[in-house]
C-alpha positions as CSV (number, residue, x, y, z in Angstrom):
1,X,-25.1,-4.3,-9.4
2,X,-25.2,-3.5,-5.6
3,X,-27.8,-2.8,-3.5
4,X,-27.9,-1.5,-0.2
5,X,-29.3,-4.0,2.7
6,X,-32.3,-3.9,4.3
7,X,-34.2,-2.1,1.6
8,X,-36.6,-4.0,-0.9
9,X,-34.9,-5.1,-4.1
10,X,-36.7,-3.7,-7.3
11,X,-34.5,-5.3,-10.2
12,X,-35.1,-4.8,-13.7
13,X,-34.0,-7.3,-16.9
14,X,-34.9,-6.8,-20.7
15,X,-34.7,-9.7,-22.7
16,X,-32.6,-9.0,-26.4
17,X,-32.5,-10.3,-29.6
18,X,-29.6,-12.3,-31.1
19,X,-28.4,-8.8,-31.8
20,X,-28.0,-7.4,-28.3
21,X,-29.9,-4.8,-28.7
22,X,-33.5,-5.2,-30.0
23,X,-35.9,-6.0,-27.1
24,X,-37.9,-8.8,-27.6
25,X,-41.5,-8.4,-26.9
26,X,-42.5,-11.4,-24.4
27,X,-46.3,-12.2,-22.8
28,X,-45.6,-13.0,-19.5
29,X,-42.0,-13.4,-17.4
30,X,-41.7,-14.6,-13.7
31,X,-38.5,-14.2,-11.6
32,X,-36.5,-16.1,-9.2
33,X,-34.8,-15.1,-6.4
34,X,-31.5,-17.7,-5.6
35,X,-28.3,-17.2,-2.8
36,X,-25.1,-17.8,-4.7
37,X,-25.4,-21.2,-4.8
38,X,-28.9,-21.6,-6.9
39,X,-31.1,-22.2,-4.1
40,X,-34.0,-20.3,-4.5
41,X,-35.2,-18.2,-1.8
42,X,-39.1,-18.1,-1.8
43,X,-40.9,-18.7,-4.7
44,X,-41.4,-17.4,-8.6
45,X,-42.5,-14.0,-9.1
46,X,-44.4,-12.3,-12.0
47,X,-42.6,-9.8,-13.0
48,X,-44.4,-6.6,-14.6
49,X,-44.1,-5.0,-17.8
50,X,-42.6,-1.9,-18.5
51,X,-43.2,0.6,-21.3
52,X,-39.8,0.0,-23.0
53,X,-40.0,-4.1,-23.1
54,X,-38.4,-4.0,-19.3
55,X,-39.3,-6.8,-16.7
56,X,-39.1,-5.4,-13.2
57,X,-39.3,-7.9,-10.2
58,X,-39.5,-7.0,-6.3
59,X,-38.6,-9.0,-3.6
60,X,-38.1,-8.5,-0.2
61,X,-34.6,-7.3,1.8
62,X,-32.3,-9.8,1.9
63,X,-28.9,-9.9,4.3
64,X,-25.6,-9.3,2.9
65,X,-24.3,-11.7,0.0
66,X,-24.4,-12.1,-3.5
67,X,-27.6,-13.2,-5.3
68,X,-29.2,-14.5,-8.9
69,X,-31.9,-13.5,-10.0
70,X,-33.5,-16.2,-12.6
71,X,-35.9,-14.5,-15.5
72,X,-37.9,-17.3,-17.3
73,X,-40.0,-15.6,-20.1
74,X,-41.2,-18.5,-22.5
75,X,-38.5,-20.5,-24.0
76,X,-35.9,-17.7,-22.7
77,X,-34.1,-18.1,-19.3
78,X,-31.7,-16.0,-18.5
79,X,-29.6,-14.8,-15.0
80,X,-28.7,-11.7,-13.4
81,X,-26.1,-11.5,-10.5
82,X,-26.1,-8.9,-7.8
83,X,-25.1,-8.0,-4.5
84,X,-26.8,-6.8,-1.3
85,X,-23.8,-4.6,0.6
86,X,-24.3,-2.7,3.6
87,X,-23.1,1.0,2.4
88,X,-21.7,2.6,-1.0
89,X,-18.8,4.6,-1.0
90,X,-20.2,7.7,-1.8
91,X,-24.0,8.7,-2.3
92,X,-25.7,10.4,-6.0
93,X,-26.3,13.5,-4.1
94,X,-22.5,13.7,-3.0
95,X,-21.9,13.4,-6.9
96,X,-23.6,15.9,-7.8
97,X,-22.9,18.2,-4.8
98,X,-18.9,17.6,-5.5
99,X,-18.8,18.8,-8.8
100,X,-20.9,21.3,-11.1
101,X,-20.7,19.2,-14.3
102,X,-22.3,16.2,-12.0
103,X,-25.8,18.3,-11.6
104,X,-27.0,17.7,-15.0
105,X,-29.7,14.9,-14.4
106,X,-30.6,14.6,-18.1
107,X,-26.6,14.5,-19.1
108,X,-25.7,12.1,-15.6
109,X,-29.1,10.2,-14.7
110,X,-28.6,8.2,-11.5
111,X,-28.6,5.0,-12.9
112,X,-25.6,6.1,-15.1
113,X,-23.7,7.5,-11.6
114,X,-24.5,3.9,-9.9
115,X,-23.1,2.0,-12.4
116,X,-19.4,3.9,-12.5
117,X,-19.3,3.9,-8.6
118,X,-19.6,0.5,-8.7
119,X,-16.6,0.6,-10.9
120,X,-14.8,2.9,-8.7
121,X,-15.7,0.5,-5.7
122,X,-14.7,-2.1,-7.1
123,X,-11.4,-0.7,-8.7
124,X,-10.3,0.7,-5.5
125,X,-10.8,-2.9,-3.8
126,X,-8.6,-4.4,-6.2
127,X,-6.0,-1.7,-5.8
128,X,-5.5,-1.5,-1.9
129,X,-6.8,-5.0,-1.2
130,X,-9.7,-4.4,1.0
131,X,-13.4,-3.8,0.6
132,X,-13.8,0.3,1.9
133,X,-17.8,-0.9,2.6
134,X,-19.4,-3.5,4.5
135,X,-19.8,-6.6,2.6
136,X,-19.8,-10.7,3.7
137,X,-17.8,-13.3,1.9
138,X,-18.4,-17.4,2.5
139,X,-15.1,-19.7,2.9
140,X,-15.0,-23.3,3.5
141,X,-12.7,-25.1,5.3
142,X,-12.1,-28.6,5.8
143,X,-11.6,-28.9,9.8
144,X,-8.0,-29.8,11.1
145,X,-9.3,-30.7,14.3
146,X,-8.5,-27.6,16.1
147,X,-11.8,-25.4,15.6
148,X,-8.8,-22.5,14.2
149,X,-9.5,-21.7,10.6
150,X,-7.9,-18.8,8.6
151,X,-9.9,-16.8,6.0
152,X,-7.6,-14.4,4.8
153,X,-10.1,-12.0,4.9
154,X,-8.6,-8.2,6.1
155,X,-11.3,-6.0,8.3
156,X,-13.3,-8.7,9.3
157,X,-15.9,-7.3,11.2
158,X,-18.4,-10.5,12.7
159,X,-19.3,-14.1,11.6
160,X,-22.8,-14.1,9.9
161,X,-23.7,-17.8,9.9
162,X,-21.9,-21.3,10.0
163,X,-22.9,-24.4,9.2
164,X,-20.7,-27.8,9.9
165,X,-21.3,-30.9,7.6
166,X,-24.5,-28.9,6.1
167,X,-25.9,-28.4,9.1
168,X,-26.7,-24.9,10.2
169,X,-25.3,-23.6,13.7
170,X,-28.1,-21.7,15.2
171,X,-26.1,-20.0,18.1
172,X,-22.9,-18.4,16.3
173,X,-22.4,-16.1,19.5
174,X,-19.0,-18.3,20.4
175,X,-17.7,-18.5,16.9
176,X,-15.1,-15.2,16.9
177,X,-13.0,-14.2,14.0
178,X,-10.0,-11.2,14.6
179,X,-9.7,-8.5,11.9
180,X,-7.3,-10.2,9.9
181,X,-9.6,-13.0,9.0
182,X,-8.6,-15.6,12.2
183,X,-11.7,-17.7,12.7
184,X,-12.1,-19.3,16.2
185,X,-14.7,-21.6,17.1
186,X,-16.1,-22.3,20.6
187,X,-15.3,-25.6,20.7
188,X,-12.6,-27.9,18.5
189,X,-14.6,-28.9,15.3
190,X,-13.9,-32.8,14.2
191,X,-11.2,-33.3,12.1
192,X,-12.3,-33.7,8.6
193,X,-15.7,-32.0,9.1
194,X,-16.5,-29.3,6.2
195,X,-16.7,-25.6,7.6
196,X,-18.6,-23.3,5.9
197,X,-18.6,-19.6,7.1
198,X,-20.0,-16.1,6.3
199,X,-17.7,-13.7,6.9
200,X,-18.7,-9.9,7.4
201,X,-15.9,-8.1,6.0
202,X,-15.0,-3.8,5.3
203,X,-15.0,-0.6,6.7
204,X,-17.8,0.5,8.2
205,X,-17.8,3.9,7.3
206,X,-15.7,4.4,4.2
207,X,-12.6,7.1,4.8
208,X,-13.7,10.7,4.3
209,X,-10.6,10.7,1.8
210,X,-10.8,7.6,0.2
211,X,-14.7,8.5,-0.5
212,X,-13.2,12.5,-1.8
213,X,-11.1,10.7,-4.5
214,X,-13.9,7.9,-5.1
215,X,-16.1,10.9,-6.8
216,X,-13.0,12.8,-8.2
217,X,-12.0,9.2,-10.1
218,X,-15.9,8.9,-10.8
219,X,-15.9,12.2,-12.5
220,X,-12.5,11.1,-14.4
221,X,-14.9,8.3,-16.1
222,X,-17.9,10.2,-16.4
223,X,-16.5,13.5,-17.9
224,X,-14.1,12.5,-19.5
225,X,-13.3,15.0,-22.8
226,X,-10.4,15.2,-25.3
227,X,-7.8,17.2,-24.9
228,X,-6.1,16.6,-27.9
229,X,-3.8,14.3,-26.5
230,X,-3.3,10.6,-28.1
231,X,-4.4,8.0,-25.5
232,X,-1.4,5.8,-25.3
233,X,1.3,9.6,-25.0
234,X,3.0,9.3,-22.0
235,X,4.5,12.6,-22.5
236,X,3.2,16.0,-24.1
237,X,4.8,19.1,-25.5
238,X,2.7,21.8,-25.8
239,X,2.9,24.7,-29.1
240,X,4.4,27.5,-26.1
241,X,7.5,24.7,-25.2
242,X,8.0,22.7,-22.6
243,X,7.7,18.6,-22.2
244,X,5.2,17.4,-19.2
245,X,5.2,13.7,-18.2
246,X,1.8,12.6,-18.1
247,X,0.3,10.1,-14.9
248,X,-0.6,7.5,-17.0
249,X,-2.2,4.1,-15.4
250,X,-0.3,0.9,-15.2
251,X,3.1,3.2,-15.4
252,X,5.7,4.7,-12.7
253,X,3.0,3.2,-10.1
254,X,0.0,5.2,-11.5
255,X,-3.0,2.7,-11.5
256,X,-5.7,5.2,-12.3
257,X,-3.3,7.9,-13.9
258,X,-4.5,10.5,-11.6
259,X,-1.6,10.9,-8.9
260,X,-4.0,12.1,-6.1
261,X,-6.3,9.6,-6.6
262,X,-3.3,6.8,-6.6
263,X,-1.3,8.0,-3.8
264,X,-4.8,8.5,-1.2
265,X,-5.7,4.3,-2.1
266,X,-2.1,3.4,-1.9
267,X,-2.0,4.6,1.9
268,X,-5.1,2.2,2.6
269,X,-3.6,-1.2,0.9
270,X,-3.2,-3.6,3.1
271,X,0.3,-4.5,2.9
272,X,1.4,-0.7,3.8
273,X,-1.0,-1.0,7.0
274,X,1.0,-3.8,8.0
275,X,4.2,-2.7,7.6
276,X,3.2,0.2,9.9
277,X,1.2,-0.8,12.5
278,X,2.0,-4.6,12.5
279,X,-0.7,-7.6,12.6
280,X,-2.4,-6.5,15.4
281,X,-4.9,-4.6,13.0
């Protein structure tokens, strides 16, 4: 899951059964909140019980950067992973306001409409190679000596902390990194020292056209109904004649299967941007 930064984080875990899917009725569960690493930040929580055998847990905002969350209920322990990001592609009221089927909050609850734009997110970072919303990434590097390290990170925005050898660099203001992913450091670093950087990484505002087809692929997933066509048919001939060729993902270039959709990510990848514009992106 992803949730936006500087807001309070209100997570939620059930404990199941062998079966996956009876709840298991627990007395008491505390949670722990860790950085990517396992170091907890803060101490245990109790978490409070729900009506439906849920555990819900709040903790404070925390910066960008990927997170555990460690629920200890008894003789059960068991992790969650989630990330704090610094915008969403596309909001639950844009959902609903982009498409009539979408306003149903009994049929599409929010929670369902969070969970498939993460997908979409996701999807589309895979696709064209970049993050379309802010997000912060940590690389290590062992030093060459020169204080130049390169973090292949596209639409770097800012460096978010470093720390040399473990120890934590409280004024980052010199370290600069271009937005390609270039890191430069005030100073030359000694050679053979471990480099450990938080990059901040992604577009700012995501593309008004990249965020249009985010909700039209979301609806593709949501809404999906049969129309009487086999799932693996690549081509269709309807009753009246005719044979239509049919967008279908991982063929002819399609990756969703929705040629809009394809063809507005494909202008964004990375190695299209390049070929345009050159490196000096």
């Amino acid at each position: 899951m992803r949730y936006l930064e500087g807001r309070p984080l209100s997570l939620t875990h059930t404990f199941y059964a062998d079966d996956e899917e009876t709840p298991l009725t627990l007395d008491s569960v505390t949670a722990t909140l860790t950085d990517d690493t396992g170091v907890a930040i803060g101490d245990p929580v109790s978490a409070t019980a729900g009506d439906d055998s849920s555990w819900q847990a709040t903790f404070s905002a925390q910066p960008l950067g990927r997170y555990y969350v460690v629920w200890s209920g008894g003789d059960y322990v068991e992790f969650d992973a989630f990330e704090v990001v610094g915008g969403f592609l596309f909001t639950v009221p844009q959902v609903r306001a982009s498409d009539t089927d979408l306003v149903d909050k009994d049929l599409f609850p929010a929670d369902e409409i969070i969970r498939y734009r993460e997908v979409v997110e996701s999807e589309f970072e895979e696709m064209a190679g970049r993050s379309f919303t802010p997000r912060v990434r940590r690389v290590t590097f062992v030093s060459d000596g020169t204080g130049e390290f390169v973090s292949l990170t596209p639409d770097s925005q800012g460096i978010e902390s470093v720390t040399v050898d473990g120890t934590p660099i409280d004024d980052i203001s010199g370290w600069h990194v271009t937005r390609l992913g270039k890191i430069v450091a005030p100073d030359t670093v000694a050679r053979g020292a471990e480099v450990v950087v938080t990059v901040r990484y992604g577009f700012t505002t995501p593309p008004a056209e990249v965020a249009r087809v985010g909700m039209i692929r979301l609806r593709d997933l949501m809404v999906s109904e049969s129309a009487g066509i086999p799932d693996r048919a690549t081509t269709w001939q309807p009753e009246e004649g005719g044979t239509y060729r049919l967008a279908t993902p991982g063929l002819s270039g399609f990756q969703t299967g929705i040629p809009e959709v394809d063809a507005t990510v494909k202008r964004y990848r990375l190695d299209t941007v390049l070929a345009v514009f050159g490196a000096d992106v």
